[in-house]
N, C-alpha and C positions, 0 to 999 in steps of 0.2 A: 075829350081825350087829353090827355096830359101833352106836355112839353116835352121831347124829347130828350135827354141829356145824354154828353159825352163829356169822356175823362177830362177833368180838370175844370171844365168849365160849371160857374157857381150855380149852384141852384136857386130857383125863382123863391120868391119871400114866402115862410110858410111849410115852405119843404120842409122833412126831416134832413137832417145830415147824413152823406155817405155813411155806412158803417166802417171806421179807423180814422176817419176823418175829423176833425175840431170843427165844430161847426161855424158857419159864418151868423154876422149880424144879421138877427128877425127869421133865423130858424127855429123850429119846434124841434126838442127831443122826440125820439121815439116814445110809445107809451111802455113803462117801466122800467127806463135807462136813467142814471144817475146823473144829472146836468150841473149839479153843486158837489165841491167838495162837502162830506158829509159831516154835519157839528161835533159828531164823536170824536174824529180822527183831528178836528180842527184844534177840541178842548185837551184832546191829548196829547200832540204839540207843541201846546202851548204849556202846558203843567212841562213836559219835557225839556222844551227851553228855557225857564224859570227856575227849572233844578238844573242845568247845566253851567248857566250863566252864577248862579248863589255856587255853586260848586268850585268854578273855577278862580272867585274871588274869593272865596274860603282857603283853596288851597296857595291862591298868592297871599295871603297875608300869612300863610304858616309858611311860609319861605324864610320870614324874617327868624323866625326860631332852629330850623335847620331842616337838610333835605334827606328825606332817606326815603325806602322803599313805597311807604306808606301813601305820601305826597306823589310819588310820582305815578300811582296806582290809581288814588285819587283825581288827578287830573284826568288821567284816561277814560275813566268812567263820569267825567264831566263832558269830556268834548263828546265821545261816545254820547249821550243824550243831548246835547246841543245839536250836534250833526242829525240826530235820530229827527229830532223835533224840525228843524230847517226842512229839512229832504220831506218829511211827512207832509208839511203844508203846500213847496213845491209841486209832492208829486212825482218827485224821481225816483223814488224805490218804491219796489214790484207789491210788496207783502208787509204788513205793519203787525205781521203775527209771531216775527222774533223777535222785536223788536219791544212789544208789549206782554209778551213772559218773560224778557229779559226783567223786564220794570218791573215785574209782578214777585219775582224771585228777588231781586235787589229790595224792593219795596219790605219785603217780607224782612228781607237780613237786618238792613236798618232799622226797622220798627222791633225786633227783637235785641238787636246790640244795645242799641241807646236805653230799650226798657229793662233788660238787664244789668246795665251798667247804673241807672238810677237807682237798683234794688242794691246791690257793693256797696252805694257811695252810704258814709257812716256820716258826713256833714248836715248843717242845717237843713232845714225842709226848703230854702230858697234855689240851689243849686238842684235839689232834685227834681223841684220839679219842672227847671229850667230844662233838663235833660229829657225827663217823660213828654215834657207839650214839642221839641224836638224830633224824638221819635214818633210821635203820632205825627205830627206836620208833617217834615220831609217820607218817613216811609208811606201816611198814609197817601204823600201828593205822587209815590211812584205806584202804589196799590192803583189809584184812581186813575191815572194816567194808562197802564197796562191793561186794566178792564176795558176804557173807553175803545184804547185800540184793539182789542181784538173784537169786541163787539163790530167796530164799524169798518172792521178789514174786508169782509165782503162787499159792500157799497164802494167803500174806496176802491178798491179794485174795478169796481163797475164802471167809477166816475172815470179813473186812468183810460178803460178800454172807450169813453164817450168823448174825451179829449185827444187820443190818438198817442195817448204817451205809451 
């Protein structure tokens, strides 16, 4: 016969966790509950962070040339994916499925601006194609990023209800 338990007090080594509860040291999950954040949500975070933080040094150093609408657009949709990507790893936000069509629409815009803007440009072949490996980089690291998260938005979600967040 088991161990009786009441609210609050820990349970014996072995146990599963409460359900809503974070588990303590030398519990076992239940069987098909999510106990790690999942590598999808972690890799897309981190693409997230990496274009936020290149974003926001991009748009400080176009400070020194002048401020208009653009830059200050720019910046928004920098800390907007910094923020995304912090809070994802955390774990404080509910849903990583706006978050990762935002990317996936942004991913798209950029990879289409920059590769059209390499097709206008009438200069050497050095510039353009500085511009096309550009557009494939950053839009493909918002594509890749946006897929990873909605892919692994159900487990994360899972992971949050096995943490008690």
């Amino acid at each position: 016969m088991a161990t009786p338990q009441y609210p609050g007090q820990p349970p014996y080594p072995g146990q599963p966790p409460y359900p809503g509860q974070p588990p303590f040291p030398g519990q076992q999950p239940f069987p098909g509950q999510q106990a790690t954040r999942p590598g999808s949500v972690t890799a897309a975070a981190i693409l997230w962070i990496i274009y936020g933080s290149l974003g926001l040094l991009g748009n400080l150093l176009s400070l020194g040339v002048g401020v208009g609408v653009q830059t200050f657009i720019g910046f928004m949709i920098a800390i907007g994916f910094l923020m995304s990507g912090i809070q994802a790893l955390s774990g404080r936000v509910k849903s990583l499925l706006g978050s990762g069509i935002a990317s996936i629409i942004l991913g798209v815009i950029v990879l289409f601006a920059l590769l059209a803007l390499t097709s206008l440009m009438k200069s050497s072949d050095a510039p353009k194609a500085l511009f096309a490996v550009l557009g494939l980089v950053f839009g493909g690291m918002l594509i890749t990023a946006g897929i990873l998260a909605c892919a692994g938005n159900g487990k994360f979600k899972a992971w949050r209800a096995y943490r008690g967040l």
